[in-house]
C-alpha positions in Angstrom: 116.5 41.2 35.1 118.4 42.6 38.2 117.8 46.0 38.8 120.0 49.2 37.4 122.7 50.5 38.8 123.1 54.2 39.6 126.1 54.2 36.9 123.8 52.6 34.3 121.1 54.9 34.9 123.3 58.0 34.9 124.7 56.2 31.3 120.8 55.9 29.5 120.4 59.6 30.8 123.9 60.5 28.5 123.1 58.1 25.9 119.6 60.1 25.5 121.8 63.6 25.3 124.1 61.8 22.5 121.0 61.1 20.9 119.5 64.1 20.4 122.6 65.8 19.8 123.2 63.4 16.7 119.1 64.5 15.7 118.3 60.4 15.7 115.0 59.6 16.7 115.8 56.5 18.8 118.5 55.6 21.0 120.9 53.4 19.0 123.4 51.1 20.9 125.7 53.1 19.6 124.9 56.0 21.8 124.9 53.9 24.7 128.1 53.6 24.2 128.7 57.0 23.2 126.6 57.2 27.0 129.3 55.2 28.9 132.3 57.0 27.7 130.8 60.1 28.8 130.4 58.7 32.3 133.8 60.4 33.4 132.6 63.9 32.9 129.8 63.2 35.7 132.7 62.7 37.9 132.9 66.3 38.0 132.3 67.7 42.0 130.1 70.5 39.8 128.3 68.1 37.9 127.5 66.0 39.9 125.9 68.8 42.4 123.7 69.8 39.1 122.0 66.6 38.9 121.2 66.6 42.1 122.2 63.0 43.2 121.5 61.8 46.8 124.8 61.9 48.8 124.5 58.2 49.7 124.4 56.8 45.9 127.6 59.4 45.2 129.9 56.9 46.1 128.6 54.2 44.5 128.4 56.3 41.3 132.1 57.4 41.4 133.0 53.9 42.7 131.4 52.0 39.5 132.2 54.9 37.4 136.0 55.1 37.7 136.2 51.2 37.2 135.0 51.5 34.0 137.4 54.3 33.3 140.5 51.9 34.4 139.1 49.3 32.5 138.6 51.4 29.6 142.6 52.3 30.4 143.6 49.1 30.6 141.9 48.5 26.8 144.3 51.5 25.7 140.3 53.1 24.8 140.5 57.0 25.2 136.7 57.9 26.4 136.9 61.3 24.7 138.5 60.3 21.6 136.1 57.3 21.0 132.9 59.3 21.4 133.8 61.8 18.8 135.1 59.5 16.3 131.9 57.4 16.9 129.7 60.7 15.8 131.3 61.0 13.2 130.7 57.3 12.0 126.7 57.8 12.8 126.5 61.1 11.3 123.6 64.1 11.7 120.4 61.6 12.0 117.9 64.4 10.1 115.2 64.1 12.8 115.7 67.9 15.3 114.3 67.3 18.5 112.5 70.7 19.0 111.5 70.3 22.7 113.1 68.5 25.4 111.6 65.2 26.3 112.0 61.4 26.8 113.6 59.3 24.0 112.7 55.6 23.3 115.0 53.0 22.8 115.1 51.2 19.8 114.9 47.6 19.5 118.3 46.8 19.7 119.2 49.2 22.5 116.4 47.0 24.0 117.8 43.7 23.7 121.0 45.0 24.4 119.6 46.2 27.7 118.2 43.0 28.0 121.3 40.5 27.6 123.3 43.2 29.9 121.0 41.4 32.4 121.5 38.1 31.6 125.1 38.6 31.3 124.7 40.2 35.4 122.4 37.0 36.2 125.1 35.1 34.9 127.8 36.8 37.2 126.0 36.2 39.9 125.3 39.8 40.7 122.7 41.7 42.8 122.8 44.6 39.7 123.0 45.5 36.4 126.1 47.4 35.8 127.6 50.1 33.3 130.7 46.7 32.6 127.4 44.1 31.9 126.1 46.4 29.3 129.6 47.5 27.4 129.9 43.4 27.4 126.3 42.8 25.9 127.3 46.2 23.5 130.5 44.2 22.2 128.5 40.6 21.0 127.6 41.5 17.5 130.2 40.9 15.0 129.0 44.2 12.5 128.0 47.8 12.8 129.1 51.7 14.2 130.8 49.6 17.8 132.9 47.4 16.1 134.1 49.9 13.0 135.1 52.3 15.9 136.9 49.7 17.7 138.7 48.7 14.6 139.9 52.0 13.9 141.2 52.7 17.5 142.5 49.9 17.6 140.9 48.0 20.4 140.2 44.3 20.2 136.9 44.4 20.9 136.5 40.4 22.1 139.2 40.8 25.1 137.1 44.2 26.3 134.3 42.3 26.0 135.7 39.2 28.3 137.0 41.5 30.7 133.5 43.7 31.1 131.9 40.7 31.5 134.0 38.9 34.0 134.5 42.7 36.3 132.8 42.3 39.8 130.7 44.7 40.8 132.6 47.5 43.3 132.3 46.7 47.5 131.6 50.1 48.7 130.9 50.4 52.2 128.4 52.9 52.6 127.6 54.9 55.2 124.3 54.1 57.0 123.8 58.3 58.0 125.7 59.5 54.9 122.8 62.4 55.0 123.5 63.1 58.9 127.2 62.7 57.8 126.7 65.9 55.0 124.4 68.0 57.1 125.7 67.5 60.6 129.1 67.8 62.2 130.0 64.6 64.8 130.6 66.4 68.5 131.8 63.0 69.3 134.8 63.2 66.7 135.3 66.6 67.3 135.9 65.7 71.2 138.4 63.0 69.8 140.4 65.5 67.7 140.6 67.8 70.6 137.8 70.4 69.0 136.3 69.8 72.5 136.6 70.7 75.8 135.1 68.8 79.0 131.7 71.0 80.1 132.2 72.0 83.9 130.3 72.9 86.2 127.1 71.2 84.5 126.9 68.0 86.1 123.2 68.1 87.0 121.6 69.4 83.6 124.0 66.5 82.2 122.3 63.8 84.2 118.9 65.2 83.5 119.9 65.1 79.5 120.7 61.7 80.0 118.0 61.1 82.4 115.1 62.3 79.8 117.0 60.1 76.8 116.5 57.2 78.3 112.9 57.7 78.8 110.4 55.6 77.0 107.6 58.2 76.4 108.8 62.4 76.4 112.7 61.1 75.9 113.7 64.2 73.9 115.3 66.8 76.1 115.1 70.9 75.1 117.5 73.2 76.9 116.0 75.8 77.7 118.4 79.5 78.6 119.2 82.5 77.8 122.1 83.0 75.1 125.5 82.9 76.5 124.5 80.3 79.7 126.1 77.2 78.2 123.9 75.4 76.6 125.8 74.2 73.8 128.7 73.6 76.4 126.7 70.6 78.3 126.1 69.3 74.8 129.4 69.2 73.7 130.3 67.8 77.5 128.3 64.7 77.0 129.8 64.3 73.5 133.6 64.2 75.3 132.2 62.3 78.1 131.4 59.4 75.3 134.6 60.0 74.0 136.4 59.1 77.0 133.6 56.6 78.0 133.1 58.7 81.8 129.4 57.7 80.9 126.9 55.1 81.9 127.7 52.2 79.3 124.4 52.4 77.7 125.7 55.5 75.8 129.3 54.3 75.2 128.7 54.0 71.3 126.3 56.9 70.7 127.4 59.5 68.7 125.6 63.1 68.8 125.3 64.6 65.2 124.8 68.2 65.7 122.2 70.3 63.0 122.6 73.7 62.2 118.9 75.0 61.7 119.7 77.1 59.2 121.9 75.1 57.3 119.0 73.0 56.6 116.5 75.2 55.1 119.5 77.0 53.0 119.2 76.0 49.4 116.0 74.6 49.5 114.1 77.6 47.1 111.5 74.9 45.9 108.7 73.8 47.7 108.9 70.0 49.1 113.0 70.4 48.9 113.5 71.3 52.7 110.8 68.7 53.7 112.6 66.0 51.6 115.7 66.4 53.0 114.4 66.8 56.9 112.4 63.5 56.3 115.9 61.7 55.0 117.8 63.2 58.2 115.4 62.1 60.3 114.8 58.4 58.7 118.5 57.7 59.1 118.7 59.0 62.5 115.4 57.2 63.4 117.3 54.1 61.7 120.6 54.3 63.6 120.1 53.1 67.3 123.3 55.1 67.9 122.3 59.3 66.8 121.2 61.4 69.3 120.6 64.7 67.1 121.2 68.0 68.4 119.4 70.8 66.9 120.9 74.1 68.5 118.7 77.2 68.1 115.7 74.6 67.4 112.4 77.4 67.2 113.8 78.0 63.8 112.5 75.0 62.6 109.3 75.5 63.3 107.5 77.4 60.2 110.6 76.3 58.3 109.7 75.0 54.6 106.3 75.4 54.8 105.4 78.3 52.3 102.2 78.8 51.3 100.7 75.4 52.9 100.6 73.8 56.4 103.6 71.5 56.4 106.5 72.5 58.1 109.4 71.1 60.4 107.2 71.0 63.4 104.9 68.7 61.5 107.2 66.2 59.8 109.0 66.1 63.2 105.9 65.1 65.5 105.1 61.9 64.2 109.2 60.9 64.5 109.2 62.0 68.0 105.8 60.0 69.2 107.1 56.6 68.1 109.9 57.5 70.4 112.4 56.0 67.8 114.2 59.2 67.2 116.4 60.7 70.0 116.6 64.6 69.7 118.4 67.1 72.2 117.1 70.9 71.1 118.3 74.2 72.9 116.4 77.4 72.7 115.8 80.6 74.9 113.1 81.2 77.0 111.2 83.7 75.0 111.6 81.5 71.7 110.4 78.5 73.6 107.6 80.3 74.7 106.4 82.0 71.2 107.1 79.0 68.9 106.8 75.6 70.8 104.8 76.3 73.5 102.3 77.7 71.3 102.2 74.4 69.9 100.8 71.9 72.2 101.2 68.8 70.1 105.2 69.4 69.6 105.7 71.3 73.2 104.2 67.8 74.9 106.8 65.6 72.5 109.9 67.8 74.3 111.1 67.7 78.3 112.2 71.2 78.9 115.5 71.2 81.3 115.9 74.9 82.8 119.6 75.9 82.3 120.4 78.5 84.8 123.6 81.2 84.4 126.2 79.9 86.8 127.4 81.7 89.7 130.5 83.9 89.3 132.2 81.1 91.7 131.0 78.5 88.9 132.5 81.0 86.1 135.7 81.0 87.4 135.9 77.3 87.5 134.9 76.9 84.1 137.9 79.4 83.2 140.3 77.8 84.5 139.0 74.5 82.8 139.8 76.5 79.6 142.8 78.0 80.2 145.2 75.7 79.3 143.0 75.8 75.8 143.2 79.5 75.5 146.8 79.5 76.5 147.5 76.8 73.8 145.7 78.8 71.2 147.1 82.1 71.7 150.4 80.7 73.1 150.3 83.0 75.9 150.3 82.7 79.5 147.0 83.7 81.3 147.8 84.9 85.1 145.3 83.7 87.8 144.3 87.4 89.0 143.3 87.5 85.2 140.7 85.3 85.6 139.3 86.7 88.7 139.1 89.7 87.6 137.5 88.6 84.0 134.8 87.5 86.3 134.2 90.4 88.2 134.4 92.9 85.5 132.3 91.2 82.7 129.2 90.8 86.5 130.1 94.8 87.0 130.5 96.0 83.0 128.3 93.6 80.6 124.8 93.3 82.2 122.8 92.6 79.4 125.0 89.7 78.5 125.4 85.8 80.4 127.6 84.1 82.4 129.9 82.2 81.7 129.6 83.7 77.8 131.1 87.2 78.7 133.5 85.9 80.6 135.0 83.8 78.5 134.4 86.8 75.4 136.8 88.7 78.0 139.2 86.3 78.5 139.7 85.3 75.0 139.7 88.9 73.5 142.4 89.5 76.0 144.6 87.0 74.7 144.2 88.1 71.8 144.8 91.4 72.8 148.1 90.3 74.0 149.0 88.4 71.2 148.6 90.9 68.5 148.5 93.9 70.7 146.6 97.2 69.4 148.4 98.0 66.6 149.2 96.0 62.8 153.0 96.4 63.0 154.6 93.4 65.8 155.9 94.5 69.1 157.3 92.3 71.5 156.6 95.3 74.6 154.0 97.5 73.8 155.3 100.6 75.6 151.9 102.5 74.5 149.8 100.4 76.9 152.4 98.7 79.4 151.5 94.8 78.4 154.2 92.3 78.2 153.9 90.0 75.2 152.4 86.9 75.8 151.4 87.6 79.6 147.8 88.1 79.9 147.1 90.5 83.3 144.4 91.8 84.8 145.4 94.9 83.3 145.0 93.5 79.8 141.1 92.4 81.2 140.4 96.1 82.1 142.3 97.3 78.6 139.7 95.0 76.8 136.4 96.0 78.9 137.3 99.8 78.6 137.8 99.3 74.7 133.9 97.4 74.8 132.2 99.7 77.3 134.2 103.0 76.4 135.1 103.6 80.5 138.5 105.0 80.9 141.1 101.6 81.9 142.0 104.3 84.8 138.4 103.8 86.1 138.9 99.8 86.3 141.6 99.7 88.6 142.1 99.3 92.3 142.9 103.1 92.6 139.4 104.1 91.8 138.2 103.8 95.3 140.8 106.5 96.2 139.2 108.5 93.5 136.2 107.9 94.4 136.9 109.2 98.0 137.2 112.4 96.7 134.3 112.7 94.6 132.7 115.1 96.4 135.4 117.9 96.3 136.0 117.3 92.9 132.2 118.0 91.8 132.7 121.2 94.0 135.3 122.9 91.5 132.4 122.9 89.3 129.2 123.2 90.8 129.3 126.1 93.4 127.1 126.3 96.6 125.1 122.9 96.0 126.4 120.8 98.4 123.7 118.8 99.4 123.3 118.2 95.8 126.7 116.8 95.6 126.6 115.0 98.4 123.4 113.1 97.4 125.0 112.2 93.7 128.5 111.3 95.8 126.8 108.6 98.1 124.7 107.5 95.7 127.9 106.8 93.3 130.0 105.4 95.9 127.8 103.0 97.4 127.4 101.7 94.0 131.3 100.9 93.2 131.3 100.1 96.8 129.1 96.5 95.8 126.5 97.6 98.2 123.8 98.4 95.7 121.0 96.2 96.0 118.9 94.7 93.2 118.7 95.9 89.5 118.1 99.2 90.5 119.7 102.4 88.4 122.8 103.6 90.3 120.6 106.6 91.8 117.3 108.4 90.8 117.5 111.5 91.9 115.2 114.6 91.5 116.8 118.8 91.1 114.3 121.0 92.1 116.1 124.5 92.1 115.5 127.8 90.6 117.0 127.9 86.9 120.5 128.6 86.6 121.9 127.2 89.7 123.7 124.0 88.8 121.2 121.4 87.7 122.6 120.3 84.4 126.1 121.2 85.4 126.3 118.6 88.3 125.2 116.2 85.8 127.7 117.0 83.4 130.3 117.3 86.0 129.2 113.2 87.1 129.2 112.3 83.4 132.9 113.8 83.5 133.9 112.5 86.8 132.8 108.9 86.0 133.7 108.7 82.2 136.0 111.3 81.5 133.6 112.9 79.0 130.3 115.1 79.1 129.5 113.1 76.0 127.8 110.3 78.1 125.0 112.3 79.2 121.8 111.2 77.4 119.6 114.5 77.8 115.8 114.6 77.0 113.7 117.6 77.3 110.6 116.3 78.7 108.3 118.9 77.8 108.7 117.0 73.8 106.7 114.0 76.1 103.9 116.0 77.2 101.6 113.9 75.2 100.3 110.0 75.4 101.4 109.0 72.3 104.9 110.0 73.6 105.5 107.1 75.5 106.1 105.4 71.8 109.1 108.1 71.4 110.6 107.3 74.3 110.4 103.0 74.4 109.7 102.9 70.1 107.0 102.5 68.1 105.0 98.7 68.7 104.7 96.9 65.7 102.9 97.7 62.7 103.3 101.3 63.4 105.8 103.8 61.5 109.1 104.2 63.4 109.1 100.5 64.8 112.4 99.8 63.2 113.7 103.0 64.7 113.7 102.0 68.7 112.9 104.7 71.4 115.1 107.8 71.9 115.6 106.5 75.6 116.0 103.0 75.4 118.0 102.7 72.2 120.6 105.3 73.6 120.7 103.3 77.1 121.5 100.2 74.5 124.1 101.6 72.8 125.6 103.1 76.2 124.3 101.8 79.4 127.1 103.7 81.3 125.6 106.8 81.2 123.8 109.9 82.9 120.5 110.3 81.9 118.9 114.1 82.4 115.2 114.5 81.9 115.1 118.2 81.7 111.8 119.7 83.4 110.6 116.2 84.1 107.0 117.9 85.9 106.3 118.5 81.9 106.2 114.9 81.1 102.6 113.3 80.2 101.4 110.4 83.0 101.4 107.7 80.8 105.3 108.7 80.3 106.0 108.6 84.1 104.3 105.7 84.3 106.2 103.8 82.3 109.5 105.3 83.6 108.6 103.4 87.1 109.6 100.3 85.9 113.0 101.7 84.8 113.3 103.4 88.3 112.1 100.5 90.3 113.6 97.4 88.4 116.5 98.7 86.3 114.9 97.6 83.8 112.8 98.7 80.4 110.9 96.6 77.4 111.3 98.6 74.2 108.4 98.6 71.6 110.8 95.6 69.5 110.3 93.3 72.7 114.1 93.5 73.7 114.8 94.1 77.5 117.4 97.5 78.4 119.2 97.4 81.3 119.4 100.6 83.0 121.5 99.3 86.2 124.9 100.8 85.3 122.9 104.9 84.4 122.5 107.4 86.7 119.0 108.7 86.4 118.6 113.0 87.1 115.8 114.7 86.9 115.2 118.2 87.1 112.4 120.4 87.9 111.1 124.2 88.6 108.2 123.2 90.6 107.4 125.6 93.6 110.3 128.0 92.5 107.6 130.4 90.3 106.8 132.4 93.0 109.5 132.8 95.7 110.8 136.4 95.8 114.2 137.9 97.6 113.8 137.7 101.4 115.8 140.3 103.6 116.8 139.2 107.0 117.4 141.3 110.2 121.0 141.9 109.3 119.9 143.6 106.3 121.7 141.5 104.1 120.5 139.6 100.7 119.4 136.4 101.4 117.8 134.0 98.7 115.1 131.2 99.7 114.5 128.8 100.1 114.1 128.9 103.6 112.4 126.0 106.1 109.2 127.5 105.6 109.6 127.8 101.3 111.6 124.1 101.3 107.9 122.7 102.5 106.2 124.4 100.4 108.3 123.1 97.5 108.1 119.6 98.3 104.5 120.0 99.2 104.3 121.2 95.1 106.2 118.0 94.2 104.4 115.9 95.7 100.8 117.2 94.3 102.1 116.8 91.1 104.2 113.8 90.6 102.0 110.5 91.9 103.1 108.9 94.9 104.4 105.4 93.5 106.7 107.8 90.9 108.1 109.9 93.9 108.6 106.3 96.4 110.7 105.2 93.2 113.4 108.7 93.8 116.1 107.7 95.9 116.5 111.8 97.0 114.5 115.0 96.3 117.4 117.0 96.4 116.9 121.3 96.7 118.9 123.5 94.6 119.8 126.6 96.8 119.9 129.9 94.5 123.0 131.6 94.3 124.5 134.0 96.5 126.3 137.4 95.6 129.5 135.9 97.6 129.6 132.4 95.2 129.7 134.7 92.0 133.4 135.1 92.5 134.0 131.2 92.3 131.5 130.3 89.4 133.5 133.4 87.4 136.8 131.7 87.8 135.6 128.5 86.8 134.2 130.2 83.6 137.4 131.9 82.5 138.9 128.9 83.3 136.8 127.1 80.5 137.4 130.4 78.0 141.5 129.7 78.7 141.0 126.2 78.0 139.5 127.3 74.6 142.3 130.1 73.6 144.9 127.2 74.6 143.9 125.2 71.4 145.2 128.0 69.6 148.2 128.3 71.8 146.8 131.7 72.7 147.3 132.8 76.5 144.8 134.8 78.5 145.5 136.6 81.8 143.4 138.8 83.8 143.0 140.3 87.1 140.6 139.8 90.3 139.6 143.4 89.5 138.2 141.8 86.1 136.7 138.6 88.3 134.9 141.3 90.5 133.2 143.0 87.9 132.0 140.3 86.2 130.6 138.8 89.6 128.8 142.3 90.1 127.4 142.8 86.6 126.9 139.4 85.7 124.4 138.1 88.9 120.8 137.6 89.0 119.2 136.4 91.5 116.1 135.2 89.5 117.8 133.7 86.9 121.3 132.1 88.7 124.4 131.7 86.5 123.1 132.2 82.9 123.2 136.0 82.9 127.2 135.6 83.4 127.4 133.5 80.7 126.2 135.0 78.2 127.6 138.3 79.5 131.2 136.7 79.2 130.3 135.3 75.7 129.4 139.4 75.1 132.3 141.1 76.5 135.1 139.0 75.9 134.6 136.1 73.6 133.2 138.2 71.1 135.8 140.7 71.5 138.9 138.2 71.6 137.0 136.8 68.2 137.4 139.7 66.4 140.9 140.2 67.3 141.7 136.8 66.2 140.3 137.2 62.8 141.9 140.8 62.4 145.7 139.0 62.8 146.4 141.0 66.1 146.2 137.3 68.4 147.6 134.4 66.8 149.5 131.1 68.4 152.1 132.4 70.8 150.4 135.3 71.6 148.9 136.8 74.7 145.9 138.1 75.5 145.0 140.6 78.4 141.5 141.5 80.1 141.3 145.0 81.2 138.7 147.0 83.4 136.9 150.1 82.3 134.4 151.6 84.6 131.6 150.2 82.4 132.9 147.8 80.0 135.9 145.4 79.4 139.0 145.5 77.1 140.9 142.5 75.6 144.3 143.6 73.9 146.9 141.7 72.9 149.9 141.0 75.5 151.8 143.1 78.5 153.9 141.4 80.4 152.4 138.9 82.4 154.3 138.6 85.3 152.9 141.6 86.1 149.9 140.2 86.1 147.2 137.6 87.7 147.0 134.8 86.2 144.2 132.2 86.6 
């Protein structure tokens, strides 16, 4: 008897349903009928996914399946009608199944199973099909099959001659039907256009094709960080077959492409995710023309394996030593290293081919490769300078990311940019940010990096450098009397945007040593301001919280296993989230060894492990440190012209640095671009440093539309009353906080200042007045 058809199978397994629902005992042939007729609810997408069917007997189900329907439509036999008229004719049976379970035939089923063979012997055919058993159903004259026919009015004899004479469907069936479910054809994808040409990536191309047509170690890895293009020289040897530029010996492969994940996803029991790895790889081991590619491929290994040894790694190793199956895999370097390395018997099965980040030259090539794609996408037109400057800015801008990756995340954000614009109602000229629809600039390039990076776009543009000219006097209108301080931070900056910084190193490390008071966190917010328009993108630490060992796991994060790993370190996590920063350690001489210690690879490199293993990149912060040391002791001295004068003079400057350097290591101090002295303030700069204050209080009122005057006699006496020559700028401070915010406070909350009002400082001999407005023009104002 020729062997079962997947239809006939699928038939017994409904006729054993019908049986039990009916409570019979054994299968009757009158619920293999009732089996067969039932055949078109398996047609059902849904069901069919229930019963789990392999994907490569699904066509031959539906095939065999739907031409017994058209026969039973050409018999004027309605399926659904026929099986519940025929349970009424058998009846309830009187024997309940109570558990599920396996159902014998009973003889006649049995020898109608058996004459549905002779019947497909007969017919010459390689099966026995759902047609052969209807016909061998049909033969006796008497019982359930023939009343039901006889009241439907079917003539059973001509169904009978027509089941027996239908040919068995021609299905062409897919050799790779299981690649064909689980993988996606790069090849057909390059034919529908899906796929651009890789460029650029001639030479890891040739090695790819190189190792594949090895006879021993012919399965390439790529081997990069994310973002380099490894998928891209894939997907170029996939359009390269598509347009035949390849050696012939590869003009009929096709590359099937596996997503790692998507094969372990649904497989909850155990054996399910090796079953369907070991069909993958049979077919593609079977089809001289797959080259798998298995992007991301260290997931595999430890996949499926639950509590026992068998995993991907394992199932692949003996495919990959016969050298029958041809598999391309890409990976980073750090996966390589922790999951197939590790493994000698599967890292000597793979050739690893390096796959460098291209040049910015090579970037900009592979751009304008694209553009005519991103232009045809978007339907916008990309300008040249564009591109450039996509380049440029994603190098300067996105240093923890890859070329050509960023690049290309610039350039087709900007489009997008331009396309839909910033806003969710349609403008054809977006007056808000002066882009013209559909024209992608440079100026759209620096609109999108500002929006990722949170610079100003003003800081992106060719005017910076003029800016930038005049750093120095603009740190001056804030910080008075430190200009060597300023001057150190100012070449430090410029030489930076200037494209002459060297290395990975932090834009400058500098370290304040100055009496308290004089300017040291000021000038660093003042640089946060100057280079990012907000004092917000200072990350400040108070080193003296680090005076322990154990501190060095608050500042990088916790290692793993210990509490807070999930957390990341108070430095690095902040330089993650904003590496365009100025970073102030406060009283840095506070901080325990083991800290400074592992601050010199953040000075010296640029960059910093965190306890989670990822790498920060500290090239775009400005590092300040500050520091008492040596100050303790210095008291006024008084020169011959009987003036004040405040150190530190030559003599005291030694001595400082001489305290710097016997604290701080030297390998910490050779890592400081500047030790830069903080001179202590002078009577005369008092003046200055009170202007800038009131300044800051006006700037405060004017959010309440309240307007403050005073007069230089008011400037003067807060100069007098408010210096200290021990303790710098802090005494006028809070003596401004004393005598006027708390007095213009109280007026505001008594009604007498209000929005459109004015407010006016007056001198007493010992105190100071604020009352609400004279007229101003007859007085200073600020």
């Amino acid at each position: 008897m020729p062997e079962l058809t997947i239809g006939l199978q699928i038939s017994h397994m409904l006729a054993t349903g019908e049986t039990a629902h009916a409570n019979y005992e054994l299968i009757t042939p009158a619920h293999l009928l009732g089996g067969l007729t039932k055949l078109q609810d398996v047609l059902d997408p849904r069901t069919l996914n229930k019963i789990g069917l392999s994907p490569h007997l699904v066509p031959l189900f539906q095939a065999e399946a739907v031409q017994l329907l058209n026969l039973f439509k050409e018999a004027n036999l309605n399926p659904r009608e026929a099986r519940h008229r025929l349970r009424a004719i058998l009846g309830d049976g009187g024997y309940p199944h109570e558990a599920r379970g396996s159902i014998s035939r009973d003889p006649a089923s049995r020898q109608a199973f058996e004459r549905a063979g002779e019947i497909a012997a007969v017919a010459e055919a390689s099966q026995t099909a759902v047609q052969h058993l209807l016909a061998a159903l049909l033969e006796p004259e008497d019982g359930p099959i023939r009343q039901l026919l006889a009241e439907i009015g079917v003539a059973a004899d001509a169904l009978r001659e027509a089941a027996a004479a239908l040919p068995l469907p021609q299905v062409e069936v897919s050799p790779t039907l299981y690649l064909d479910e689980h993988g996606q054809d790069l090849v057909k994808l390059a034919e529908a256009g899906d796929i651009s040409p890789a460029i650029g990536r001639k030479r890891e191309m040739v090695q790819v094709i190189r190792t594949l047509s090895r006879d021993k170690k012919n399965n390439p890895v790529l081997v990069g960080e994310a973002g380099v293009g490894k998928t891209a020289i894939v997907e170029g040897l996939a359009y390269r077959i598509f347009t035949q530029n390849i050696h012939p010996d590869f003009h009929h492969k096709r590359i099937i492409q596996l997503n790692a994940g998507e094969l372990v996803a649904g497989t909850k029991y155990r054996g399910d995710f090796e079953e369907r790895l070991k069909f993958l790889i049979e077919e593609a081991s079977q089809a001289n023309d797959v080259i798998l590619f298995i992007d991301e491929i260290h997931l595999l290994v430890g996949a499926g394996s639950g509590s026992g040894p068998m995993d991907a790694a394992n199932i692949l190793k003996p495919a990959l030593a016969q050298g029958k199956l041809k598999l391309i895999g890409a990976t980073t370097p750090v996966e390589y290293r922790k999951f197939i390395e590790k493994d000698a018997a599967l890292e000597r099965r793979f050739q690893p081919i390096r796959v460098e980040e291209p040049s910015p030259e090579a970037t900009l090539e592979i751009l304008v490769g694209v553009r005519e794609r991103l232009q045809q996408h978007h339907q916008v037109t990309i300008q040249e300078e564009a591109l450039q400057i996509a380049v440029q800015l994603s190098v300067r801008y996105l240093p923890d990311r890859r070329l050509p990756d960023k690049a290309y995340d610039l350039l087709d954000e900007a489009c997008a940019w331009v396309r839909y614009g910033s806003n969710l109602s349609f403008n054809a000229d977006d007056e808000t940010t002066g882009l013209t629809f559909n024209l992608v600039t440079a100026d759209t390039i620096r609109e999108v990096v500002a929006e990722k990076t949170g610079i100003p776009v003003d800081r992106l543009t060719a005017q910076e450098a003029e800016r930038l000219n005049h750093m120095a006097e603009t740190l001056q209108q804030r910080v008075v009397g430190q200009a060597e301080a300023i001057a150190a931070v100012t070449t430090a900056v410029q030489r930076h945007y200037a494209g002459l910084h060297g290395g990975q190193r932090p834009i400058g490390v500098f370290l304040f040593v100055g009496p308290t008071g004089v300017g040291k966190t000021e000038l660093a917010k003042a640089t946060a301001e100057f280079l990012f328009q907000s004092e917000e993108r200072i990350i400040r630490l108070d080193m003296g919280e680090y005076n322990e060992k154990h501190s060095v796991a608050r500042l990088i994060g916790a290692p793993p296993g210990y509490i807070g790993y999930d957390e990341g370190g108070q430095l690095t996590e902040a330089l993650r989230r904003n590496p365009f920063s100025v970073v102030l350690l406060d009283e840095i001489e506070k901080a325990h060894a083991e800290v400074l210690n592992t601050l010199l690879a953040l000075f010296g490199e640029g960059r910093l492990t965190d306890g989670q293993g990822r790498t920060i990149d500290a090239s775009n912060a400005l590092f300040m440190m500050t520091s008492n040391l040596g100050y303790g002791p210095l008291a006024p001295k008084v020169p011959p012209a009987g003036g004040l004068q405040i150190g530190p003079l030559p003599a005291g400057r030694q001595a400082i640095e001489n305290a710097v350097r016997s604290h701080f290591r030297p390998e910490f101090l050779n890592r400081i671009d500047d030790l830069v002295f903080f001179q202590p303030l002078q009577p005369a700069q008092m003046g200055d440093i009170v202007q800038i204050q009131l300044a800051r209080v006006q700037a405060l009122l004017a959010r309440q539309a309240i307007t403050l005057i005073y007069t230089e006699a008011v400037v003067e006496w807060l100069a007098g009353r408010g210096y200290d020559p021990q303790l710098g700028a802090r005494p006028l401070i809070r003596l401004i906080d004393k005598a006027l915010l708390n007095e213009i406070g109280g007026l505001i909350l008594r009604g007498e200042l209000g929005a459109g009002t004015t407010a006016q400082i007056r001198v007493e001999p010992d105190h100071l007045i604020v009352e609400r407005g004279i007229d101003p023009d007859t007085e200073y104002e600020a």
